[in-house]
C-alpha positions as CSV (number, residue, x, y, z in Angstrom):
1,X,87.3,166.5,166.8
2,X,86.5,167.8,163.0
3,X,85.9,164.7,161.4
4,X,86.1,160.5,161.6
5,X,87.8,157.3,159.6
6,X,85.2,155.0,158.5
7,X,87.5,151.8,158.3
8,X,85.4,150.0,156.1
9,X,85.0,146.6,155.6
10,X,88.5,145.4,155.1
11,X,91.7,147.6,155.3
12,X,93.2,145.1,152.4
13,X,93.8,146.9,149.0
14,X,93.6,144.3,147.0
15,X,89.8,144.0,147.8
16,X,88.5,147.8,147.0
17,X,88.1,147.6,143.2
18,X,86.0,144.4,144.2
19,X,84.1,145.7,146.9
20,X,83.4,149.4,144.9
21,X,82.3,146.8,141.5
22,X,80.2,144.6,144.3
23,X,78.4,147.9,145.8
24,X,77.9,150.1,143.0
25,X,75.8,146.8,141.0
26,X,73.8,146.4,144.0
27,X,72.9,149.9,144.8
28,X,71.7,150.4,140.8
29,X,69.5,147.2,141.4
30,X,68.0,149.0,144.8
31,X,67.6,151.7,143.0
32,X,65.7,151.3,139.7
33,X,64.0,147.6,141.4
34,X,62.6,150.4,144.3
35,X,62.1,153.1,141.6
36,X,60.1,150.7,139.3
37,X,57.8,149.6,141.8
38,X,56.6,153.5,142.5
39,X,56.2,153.6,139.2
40,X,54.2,150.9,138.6
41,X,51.9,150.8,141.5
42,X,51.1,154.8,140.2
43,X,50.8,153.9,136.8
44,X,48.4,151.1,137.0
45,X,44.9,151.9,138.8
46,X,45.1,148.2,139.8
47,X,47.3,148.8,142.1
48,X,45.5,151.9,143.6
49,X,44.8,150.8,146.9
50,X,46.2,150.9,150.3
51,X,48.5,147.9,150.3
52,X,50.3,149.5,147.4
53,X,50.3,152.9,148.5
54,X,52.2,151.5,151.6
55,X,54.5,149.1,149.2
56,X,55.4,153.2,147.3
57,X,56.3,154.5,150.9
58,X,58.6,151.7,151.6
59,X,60.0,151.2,148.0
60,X,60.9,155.2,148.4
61,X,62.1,154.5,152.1
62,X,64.3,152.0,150.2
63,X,65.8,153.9,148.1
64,X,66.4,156.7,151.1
65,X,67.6,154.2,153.8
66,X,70.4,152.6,151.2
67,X,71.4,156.3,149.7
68,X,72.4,157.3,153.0
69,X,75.5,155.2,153.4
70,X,76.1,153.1,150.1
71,X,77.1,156.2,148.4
72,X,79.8,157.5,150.6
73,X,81.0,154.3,151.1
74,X,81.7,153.7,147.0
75,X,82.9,157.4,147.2
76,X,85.6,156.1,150.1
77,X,86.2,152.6,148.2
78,X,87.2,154.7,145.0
79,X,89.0,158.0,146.3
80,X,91.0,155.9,149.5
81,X,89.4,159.3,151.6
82,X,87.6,157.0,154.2
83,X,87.3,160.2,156.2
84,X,84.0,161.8,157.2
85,X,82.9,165.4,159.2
86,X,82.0,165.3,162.3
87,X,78.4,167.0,161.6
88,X,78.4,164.4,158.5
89,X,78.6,161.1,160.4
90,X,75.9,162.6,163.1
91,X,73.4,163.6,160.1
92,X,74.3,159.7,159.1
93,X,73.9,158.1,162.4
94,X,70.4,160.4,162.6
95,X,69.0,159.4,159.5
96,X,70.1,155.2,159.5
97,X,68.2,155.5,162.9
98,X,65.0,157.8,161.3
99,X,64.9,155.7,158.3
100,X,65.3,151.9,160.3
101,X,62.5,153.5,162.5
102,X,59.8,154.5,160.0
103,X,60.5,150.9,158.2
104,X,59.4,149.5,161.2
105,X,56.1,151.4,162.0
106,X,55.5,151.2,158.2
107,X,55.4,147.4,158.3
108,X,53.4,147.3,161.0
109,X,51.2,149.2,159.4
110,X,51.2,146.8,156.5
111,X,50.5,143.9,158.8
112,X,47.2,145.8,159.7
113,X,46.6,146.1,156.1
114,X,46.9,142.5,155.6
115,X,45.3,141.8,159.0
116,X,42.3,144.0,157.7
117,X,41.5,142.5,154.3
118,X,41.7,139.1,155.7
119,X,39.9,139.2,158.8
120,X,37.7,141.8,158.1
121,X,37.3,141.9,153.9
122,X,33.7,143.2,154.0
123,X,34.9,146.7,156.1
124,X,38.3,147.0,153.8
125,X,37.9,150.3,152.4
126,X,36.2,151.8,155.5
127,X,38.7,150.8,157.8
128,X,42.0,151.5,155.7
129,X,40.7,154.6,155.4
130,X,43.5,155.7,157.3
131,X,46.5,154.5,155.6
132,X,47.6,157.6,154.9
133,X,47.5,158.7,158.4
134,X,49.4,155.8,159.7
135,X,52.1,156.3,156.8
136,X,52.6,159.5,158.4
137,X,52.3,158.4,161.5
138,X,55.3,156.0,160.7
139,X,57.1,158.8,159.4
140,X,56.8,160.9,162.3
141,X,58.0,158.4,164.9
142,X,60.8,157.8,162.6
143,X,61.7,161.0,162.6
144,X,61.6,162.1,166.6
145,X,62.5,158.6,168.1
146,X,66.1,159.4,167.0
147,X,66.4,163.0,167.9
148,X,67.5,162.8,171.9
149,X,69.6,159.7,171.1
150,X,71.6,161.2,168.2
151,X,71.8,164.8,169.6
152,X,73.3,163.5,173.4
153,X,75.4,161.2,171.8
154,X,77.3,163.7,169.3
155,X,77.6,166.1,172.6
156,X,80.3,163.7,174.3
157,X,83.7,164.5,174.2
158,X,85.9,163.1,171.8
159,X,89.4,163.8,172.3
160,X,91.1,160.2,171.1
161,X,91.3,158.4,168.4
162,X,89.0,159.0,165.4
163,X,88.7,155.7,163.8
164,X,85.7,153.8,163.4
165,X,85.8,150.4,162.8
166,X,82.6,150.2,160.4
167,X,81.7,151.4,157.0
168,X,79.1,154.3,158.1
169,X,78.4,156.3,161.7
170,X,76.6,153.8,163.9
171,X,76.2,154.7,167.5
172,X,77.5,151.6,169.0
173,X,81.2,152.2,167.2
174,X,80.9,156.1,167.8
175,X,80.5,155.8,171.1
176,X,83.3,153.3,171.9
177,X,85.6,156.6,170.7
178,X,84.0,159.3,173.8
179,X,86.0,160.0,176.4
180,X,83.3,159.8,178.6
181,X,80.9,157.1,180.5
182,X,78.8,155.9,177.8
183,X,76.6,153.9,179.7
184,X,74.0,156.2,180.3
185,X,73.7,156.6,176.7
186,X,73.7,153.1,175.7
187,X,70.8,151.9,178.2
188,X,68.9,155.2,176.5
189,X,69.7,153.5,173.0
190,X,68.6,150.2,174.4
191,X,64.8,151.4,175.6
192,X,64.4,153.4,172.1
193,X,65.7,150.9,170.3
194,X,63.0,148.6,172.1
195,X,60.8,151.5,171.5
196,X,61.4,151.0,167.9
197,X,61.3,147.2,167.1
198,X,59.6,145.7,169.9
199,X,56.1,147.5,169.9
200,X,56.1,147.9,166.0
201,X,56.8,143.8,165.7
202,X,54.4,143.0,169.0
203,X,51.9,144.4,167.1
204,X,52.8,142.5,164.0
205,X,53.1,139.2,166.2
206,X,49.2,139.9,167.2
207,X,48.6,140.9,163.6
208,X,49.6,137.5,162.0
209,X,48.2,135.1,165.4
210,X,44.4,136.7,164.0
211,X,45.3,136.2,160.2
212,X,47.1,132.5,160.8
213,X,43.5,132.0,163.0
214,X,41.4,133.2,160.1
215,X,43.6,131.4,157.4
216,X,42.6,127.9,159.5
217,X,38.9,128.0,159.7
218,X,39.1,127.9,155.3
219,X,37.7,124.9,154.6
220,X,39.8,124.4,151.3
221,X,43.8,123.7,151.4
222,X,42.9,126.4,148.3
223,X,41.5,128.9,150.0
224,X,44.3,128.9,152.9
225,X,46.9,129.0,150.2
226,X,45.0,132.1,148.3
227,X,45.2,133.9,151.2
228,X,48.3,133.2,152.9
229,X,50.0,133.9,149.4
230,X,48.6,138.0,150.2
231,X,50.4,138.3,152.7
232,X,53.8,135.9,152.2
233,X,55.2,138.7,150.9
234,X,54.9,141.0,153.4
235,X,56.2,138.4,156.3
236,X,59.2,137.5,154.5
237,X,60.3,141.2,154.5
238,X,59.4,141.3,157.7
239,X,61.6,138.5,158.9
240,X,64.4,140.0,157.1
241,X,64.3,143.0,158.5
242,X,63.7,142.7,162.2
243,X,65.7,139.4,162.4
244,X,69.1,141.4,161.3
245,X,68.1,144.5,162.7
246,X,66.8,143.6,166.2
247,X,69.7,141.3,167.0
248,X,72.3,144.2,166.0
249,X,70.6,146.7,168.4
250,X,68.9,144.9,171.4
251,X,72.0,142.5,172.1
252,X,73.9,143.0,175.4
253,X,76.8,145.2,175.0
254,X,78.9,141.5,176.8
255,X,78.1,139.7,173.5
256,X,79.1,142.9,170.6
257,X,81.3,142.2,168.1
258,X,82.4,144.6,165.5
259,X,83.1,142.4,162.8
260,X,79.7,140.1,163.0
261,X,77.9,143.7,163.3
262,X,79.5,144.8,160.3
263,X,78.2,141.9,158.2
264,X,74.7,142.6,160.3
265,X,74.5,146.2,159.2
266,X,75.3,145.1,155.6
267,X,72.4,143.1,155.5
268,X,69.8,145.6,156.3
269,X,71.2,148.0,155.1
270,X,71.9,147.1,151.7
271,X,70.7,143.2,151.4
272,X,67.2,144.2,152.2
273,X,66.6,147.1,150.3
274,X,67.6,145.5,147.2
275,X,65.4,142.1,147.9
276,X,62.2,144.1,148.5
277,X,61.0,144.6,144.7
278,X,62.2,141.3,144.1
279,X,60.1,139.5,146.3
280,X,56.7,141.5,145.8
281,X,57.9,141.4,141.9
282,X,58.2,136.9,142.1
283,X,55.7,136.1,145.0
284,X,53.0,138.8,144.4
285,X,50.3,138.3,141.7
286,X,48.6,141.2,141.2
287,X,52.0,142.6,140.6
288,X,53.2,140.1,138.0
289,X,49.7,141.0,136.1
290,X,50.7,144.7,136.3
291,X,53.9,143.9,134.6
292,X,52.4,142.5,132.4
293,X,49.5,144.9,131.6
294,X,52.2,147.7,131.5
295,X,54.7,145.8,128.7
296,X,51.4,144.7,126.5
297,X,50.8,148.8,126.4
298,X,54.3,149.4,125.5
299,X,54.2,146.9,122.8
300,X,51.0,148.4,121.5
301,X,52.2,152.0,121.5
């Protein structure tokens, strides 16, 4: 087989313009919202410091995760060409799994950040120290988990139909099209999907049980507002994320359904993305100041 049909989201003609006009607005939001918070946490030296140096690597991985499927899918919405090559959709299915990967070791890694300035404030700068090794770290893990899953599963034979019933290569579509026992490589994609999601948000889960235990013992409703507000950001991405995500991937294969999955992978996949500046833009303070301090230069100059 030489290449695939991406389906889409609905074979009704009537809906493309809609769905291209939909897509393309939300993808420019993702795009300069993501883009605008690089910029801003490297132009202000506010902002210097590991939380935002994290928030950069995640804004980028944004911009990254989205650009690997919203673009050919607004390419297939306007030409009609819903077709794909067969090396293209396993470079997609790669990188959706490399990029959904290093998200999730990169907000663990922010949950230690927050864990770290709110439990231990004093030691801050000591022991984030290594942000920049566990951004790498994030990204590394990313980029191997993937590589035995996506490599086995493009080896199967396909000799049937070439349709896929979603609009980008995801490995539990693909592999309904092998002719070949899949099962094998679906309990594989099971443990490194686990691998993936569950230890990254296990640690989160201890993460937040010491914060929520330090936020308590503030004497002041004041105080347990400050700090809770540092890190509301943070969890509601968080819950975003792993909620859609981890019931797409760690579901029995009894309870799939392509059309709830569909709506599933549109939500991380392009929902999230374009929500993160928003919500460190409106519930993040230090941010909001920056804004500010940026458009009072502009004004003067």
């Amino acid at each position: 087989m030489s290449k695939f049909i991406l389906l889409g989201l609905s074979g009704d003609p009537n809906l493309q313009s809609a769905l291209f006009s939909t897509f393309l607005v939300l993808y420019i939001i993702t795009l300069v919202g993501n883009l605008l918070i690089i910029l801003l946490t490297l132009a202000d030296p506010a902002l210097h410091t590991p939380m935002y140096f994290f928030l950069r690597n995640l804004s980028f991985l944004e911009i990254c995760y989205t650009s690997v499927n919203v673009p050919k899918m607004l390419a297939n919405l306007l030409s009609g060409n819903k077709s794909i090559s067969f090396i293209g959709c396993a470079v997609q299915t790669y990188f959706i799994f490399f990029l959904g990967g290093s998200e999730c070791f990169l907000l663990a890694s922010m949950a230690y950040d927050r864990y770290v300035a709110i439990c231990k404030p004093l030691h801050y700068h000591v022991l984030m120290s290594v942000c920049v090794r566990l951004t790498l770290a994030s990204w590394l893990c990313g980029i191997l988990l993937p590589l035995v899953n996506t490599s086995w599963a493009f080896s199967l034979p396909y000799c049937g139909s070439n349709e896929i019933n979603h609009f980008f290569c995801d490995f539990p579509p693909v592999l309904k099209l092998a002719c070949a026992d899949t099962s094998l490589n679906e309990a594989v994609m099971l443990v490194s999907s686990l691998i993936i999601t569950l230890i990254p948000f296990v640690f989160i889960l201890i993460s937040y049980a010491c914060i929520l235990g330090t936020i308590l013992r503030v004497p002041s409703a004041t105080g347990r507002q400050k700090l809770f507000s540092t890190c509301s950001s943070h969890l509601i991405m968080v819950t975003l994320f792993y909620g859609t995500a981890s019931f797409m991937y760690l579901q029995p294969k009894s309870s799939y359904s392509l059309e709830r999955d569909k709506f599933l992978s549109l939500f991380y996949t392009v929902i999230t993305p374009m929500l993160n500046p928003i919500i460190y833009t409106l519930r993040n303070t230090e941010v909001k100041k920056a804004v500010k301090r940026m458009t009072k230069r502009k004004i003067l100059f």
